[in-house]
C-alpha positions in Angstrom: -59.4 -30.8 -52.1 -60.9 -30.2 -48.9 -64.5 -31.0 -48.2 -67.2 -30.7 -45.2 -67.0 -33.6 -43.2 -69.4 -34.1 -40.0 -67.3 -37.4 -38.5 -64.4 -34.9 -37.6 -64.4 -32.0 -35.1 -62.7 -29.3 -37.5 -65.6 -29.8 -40.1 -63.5 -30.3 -42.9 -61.4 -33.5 -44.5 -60.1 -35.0 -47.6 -60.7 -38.5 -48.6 -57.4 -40.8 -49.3 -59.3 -43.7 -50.3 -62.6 -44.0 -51.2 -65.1 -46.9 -52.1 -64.1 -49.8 -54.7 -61.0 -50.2 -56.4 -59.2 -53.0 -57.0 -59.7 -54.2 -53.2 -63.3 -53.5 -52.9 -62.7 -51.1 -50.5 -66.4 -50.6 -48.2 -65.7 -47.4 -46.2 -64.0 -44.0 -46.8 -60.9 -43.3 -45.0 -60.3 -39.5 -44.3 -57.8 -37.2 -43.0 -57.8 -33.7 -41.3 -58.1 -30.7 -44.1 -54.5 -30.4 -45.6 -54.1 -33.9 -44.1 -53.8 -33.4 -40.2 -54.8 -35.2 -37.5 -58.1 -34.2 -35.9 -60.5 -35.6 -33.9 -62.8 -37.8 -35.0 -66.7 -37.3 -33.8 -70.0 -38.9 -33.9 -72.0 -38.1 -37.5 -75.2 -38.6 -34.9 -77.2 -39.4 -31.7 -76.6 -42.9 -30.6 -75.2 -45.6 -28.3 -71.7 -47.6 -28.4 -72.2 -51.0 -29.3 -68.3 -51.5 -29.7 -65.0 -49.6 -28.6 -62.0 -51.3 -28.6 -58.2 -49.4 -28.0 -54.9 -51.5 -27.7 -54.8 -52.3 -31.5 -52.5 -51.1 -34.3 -53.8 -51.6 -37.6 -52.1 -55.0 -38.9 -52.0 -56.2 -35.5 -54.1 -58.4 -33.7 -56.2 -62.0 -34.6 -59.7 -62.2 -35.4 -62.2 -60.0 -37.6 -61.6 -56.3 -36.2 -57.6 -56.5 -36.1 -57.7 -54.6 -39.9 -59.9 -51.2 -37.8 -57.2 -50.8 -35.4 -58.7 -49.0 -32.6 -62.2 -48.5 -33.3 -65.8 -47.5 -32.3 -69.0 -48.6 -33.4 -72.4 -46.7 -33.1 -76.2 -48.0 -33.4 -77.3 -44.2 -34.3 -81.1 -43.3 -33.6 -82.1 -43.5 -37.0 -81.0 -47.4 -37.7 -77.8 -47.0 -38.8 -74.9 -48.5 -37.7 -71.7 -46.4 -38.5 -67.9 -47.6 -37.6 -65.1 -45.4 -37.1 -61.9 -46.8 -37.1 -58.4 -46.5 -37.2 -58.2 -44.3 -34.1 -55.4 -43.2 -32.4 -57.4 -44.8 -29.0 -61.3 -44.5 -28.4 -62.4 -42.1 -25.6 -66.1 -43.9 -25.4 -67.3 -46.9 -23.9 -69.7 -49.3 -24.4 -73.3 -48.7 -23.4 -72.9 -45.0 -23.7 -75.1 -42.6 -25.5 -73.5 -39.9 -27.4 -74.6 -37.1 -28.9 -74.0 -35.5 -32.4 -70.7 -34.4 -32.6 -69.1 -35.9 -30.0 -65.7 -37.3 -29.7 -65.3 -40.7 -30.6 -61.4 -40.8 -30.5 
């Protein structure tokens, strides 16, 4: 079932895992509406604190190999959102970016 989604540029998504389970699960992972690929944007206003590409998801050493390529956002309001398991990020760190803007 597709549902509104404001991380990812068409609008819409559909969850394929959501919170709990059996492996405590702490995010949502999401895929395009009738599960595409899209592009995944910023849910606010805010700055890059991380953005790493070069990573495949089971690949790596240390605590952020499991995100793959990811980017992390202080957003205006507090809140600090990660988006991960990106094809690559297109933002850097230190830069502002605005509501739906492409993360990756």
């Amino acid at each position: 079932m597709s549902l509104k989604c404001s991380v990812l540029k068409s609008g819409f998504c559909e969850i394929t895992q959501g919170f709990g389970g059996s492996n405590n699960h702490r995010g949502l992972d999401l895929v395009g509406k009738g599960y595409t690929i899209d592009d995944v944007v910023s849910c606010k206003p805010g700055t890059v604190l991380m953005a790493v590409t070069g990573y495949g998801n089971g690949e790596g050493e240390g605590v952020n190999w499991r995100y793959g390529n990811f980017v992390k956002i202080q957003h205006d309001d507090g809140t600090v959102c990660l988006y991960a398991h990106l094809e690559r990020a297109s933002v850097s760190v230190g830069h502002r970016v605005s509501k739906g803007q492409t993360l990756g």
